[in-house]
Steps between C-alpha positions, in 0.01 A plus 500: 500500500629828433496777652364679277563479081637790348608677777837520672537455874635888521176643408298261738721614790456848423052417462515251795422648821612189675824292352804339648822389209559211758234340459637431086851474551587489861608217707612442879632207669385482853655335819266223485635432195161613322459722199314878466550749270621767808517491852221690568200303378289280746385188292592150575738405259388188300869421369818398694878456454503235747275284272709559185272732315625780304449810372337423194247315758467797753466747161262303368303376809117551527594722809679734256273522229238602753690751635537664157216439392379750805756783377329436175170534656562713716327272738549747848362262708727222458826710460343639834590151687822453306647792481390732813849588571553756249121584529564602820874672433313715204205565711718720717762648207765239606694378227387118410658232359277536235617839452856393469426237230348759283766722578741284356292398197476838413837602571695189371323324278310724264667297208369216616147534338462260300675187694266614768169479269624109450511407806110676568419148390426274846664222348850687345831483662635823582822627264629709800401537833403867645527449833669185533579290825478642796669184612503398888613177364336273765772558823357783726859546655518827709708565774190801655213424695268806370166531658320537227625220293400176509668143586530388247773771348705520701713206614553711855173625575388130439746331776333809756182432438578073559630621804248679640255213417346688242578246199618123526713265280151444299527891327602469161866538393546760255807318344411405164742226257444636165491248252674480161204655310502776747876547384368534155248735532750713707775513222190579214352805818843632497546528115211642452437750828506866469603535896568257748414532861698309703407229754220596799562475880886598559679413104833638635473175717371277264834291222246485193485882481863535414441166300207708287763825492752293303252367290311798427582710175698871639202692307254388697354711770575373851255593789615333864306585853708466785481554881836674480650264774732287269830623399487591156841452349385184344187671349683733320802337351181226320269860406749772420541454121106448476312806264282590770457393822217628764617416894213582747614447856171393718460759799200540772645774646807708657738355712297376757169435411681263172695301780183394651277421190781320325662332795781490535628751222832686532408890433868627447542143275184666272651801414832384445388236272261780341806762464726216329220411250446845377876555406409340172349717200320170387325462808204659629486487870153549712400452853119351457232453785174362531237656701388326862353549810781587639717708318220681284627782743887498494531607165589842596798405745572244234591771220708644775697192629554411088678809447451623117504155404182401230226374638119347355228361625433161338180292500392680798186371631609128415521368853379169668237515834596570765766756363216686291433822587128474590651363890600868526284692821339819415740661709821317328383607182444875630884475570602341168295770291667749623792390423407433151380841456835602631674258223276602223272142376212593408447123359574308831308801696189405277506194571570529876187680489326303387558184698269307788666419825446133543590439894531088439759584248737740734434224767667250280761794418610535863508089562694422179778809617478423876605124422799559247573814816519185761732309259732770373559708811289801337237740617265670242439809690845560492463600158138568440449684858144582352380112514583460805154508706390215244812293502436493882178399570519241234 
């Protein structure tokens, strides 16, 4: 089925009110070794690694056709369910991942019109990918424990959490064996890929992302996330003859209030790695941070303790319960408000706003920091003196 015959895929974009490139040409391997075409969407994927499928399979997959087959008609209420992330970003003039996609279509690939009307049809194989890979490549190895992550990411925050009795030997192992097809499909992504984002959870930790470096063609664009911990020497003697490459260090905060969300970061570490990164012209260096209930008002000390160094605000209302920001008290948020009028946000200060205190959720909130406090020798209202009368009587 096409999308539709005569017509190129630029001049739908520009009609279509509603349309994600992904969904045609993208493709993300997950720590559970399944295949999506970003990290964003929330469907169950139908295809695996694990089982030997590939990504001819996942491309052409019933799953896949239906999801295109909503971007073709502009079928809201589905895309609703699987793709309320960037529903929600856009809703509040946050950059999506959406967003970036088209960004990059439009910026990068505007001679790529007519591959990209062949592959409209559900059952073509892409010639190139647009947004290809963001590759997590099945091991979840991290050496944080960030609140607002979840187990199974982060090889740290994983052992914690078996610790404190809040997982067993029963939750799933995010160590996937790729099989040989796998290996395939990989050398065919990296040929054809515009960009390639390295590996999720920690990649500076992880062998196969130097492994992919070597392999990978030096025009390529190379995006990596990193907590900053992890000395980067390594990093840069694999990524310094790349074309492009975009580094965005993951912060939550200044000094401080980043030590305690992503326990047990080393602050001075951060910027050192940060400063070392930016010596090279090729590389474009960014502190990034999510927004959550508990540093959604640090920003402002933040830009202080970060010196003139470049900061963004990435993905930010992409956080898991109880770390969303609808456990914030009416009196909290009165606090954090100001300080984002202080800072200048009118997006996050919109959707502050706009939120509904849910008192089960800052409950939870208290419990899930009190018990990692216990374990780790730290006290919350050390940092966040405002949560104090909560963190207490829970």
């Amino acid at each position: 089925m096409c999308f539709q015959s005569g017509q190129s895929i630029m001049k739908k974009l520009e009609e279509y009110k509603w349309i994600c490139p992904d969904a045609f040409v993208g493709v993300n391997t997950n720590v559970d070794g399944s295949w999506t075409p970003c990290c964003a969407i929330t469907m169950k994927a139908e295809k695996n690694i694990k089982s030997g499928d590939t990504y001819d399979d996942f491309h052409n997959s019933s799953q896949m056709k239906k999801l295109r087959r909503a971007f073709k008609n502009q079928d809201l209420n589905y895309l609703k369910k699987t793709c309320k992330e960037c529903i929600k970003s856009e809703k509040y003039n946050v950059e999506s991942l959406r967003q970036v996609s088209l960004n990059k279509y439009n910026n990068e690939l505007k001679n790529k019109k007519s591959e990209l009307e062949n592959i409209i049809e559900t059952d073509c194989k892409p010639t190139f990918l647009q947004s290809p890979l963001l590759m997590s490549l099945g091991q979840g190895i991290c050496n944080l424990k960030c609140g607002m992550c979840v187990d199974f990411l982060s090889s740290a925050r994983k052992q914690e959490s078996m610790q404190l009795g809040e997982i067993d030997e029963t939750y799933p192992s995010s160590k996937v064996n790729h099989p040989k097809k796998f290996e395939k499909d990989l050398d065919w992504i990296l040929n054809k890929c515009v960009e390639f984002p390295m590996p999720m959870a920690e990649p500076l930790l992880v062998k196969k992302s130097f492994d992919i470096l070597n392999r990978l063609n030096k025009n390529k664009n190379v995006l990596v996330t990193t907590n900053g911990t992890i000395n980067v020497d390594k990093f840069i003697q694999h990524a310094k003859d790349f074309k492009y490459v975009n580094i965005a260090v993951s912060i939550e905060g200044g000094k401080d209030v980043n030590t305690y969300i992503r326990y047990p970061s080393n602050w001075d570490t951060i910027l050192q790695n940060f400063d070392k990164l930016s010596e090279y012209k090729n590389f474009e260096v960014v502190f990034n941070s999510t927004m959550n209930a508990l540093n959604v008002g640090k920003f402002t000390k933040m830009r202080k303790d970060i010196a003139k160094r470049k900061w963004r605000v990435g993905n930010v209302i992409r956080n898991n319960a109880p770390w969303e920001v609808s456990s914030i008290p009416d009196d909290v948020r009165e606090i954090y408000l100001n300080d984002l009028y202080e800072f200048g946000m009118p997006e996050l200060i919109s959707y502050l706003e706009d939120i509904v205190y849910d008192e089960k959720v800052m409950t939870e909130l208290m419990q899930h920091c009190k018990r990692r406090d216990t374990l780790r020798g730290t006290y919350l209202p050390d940092v966040f003196p405002e949560w104090k009368k909560y963190y207490e009587k829970t």
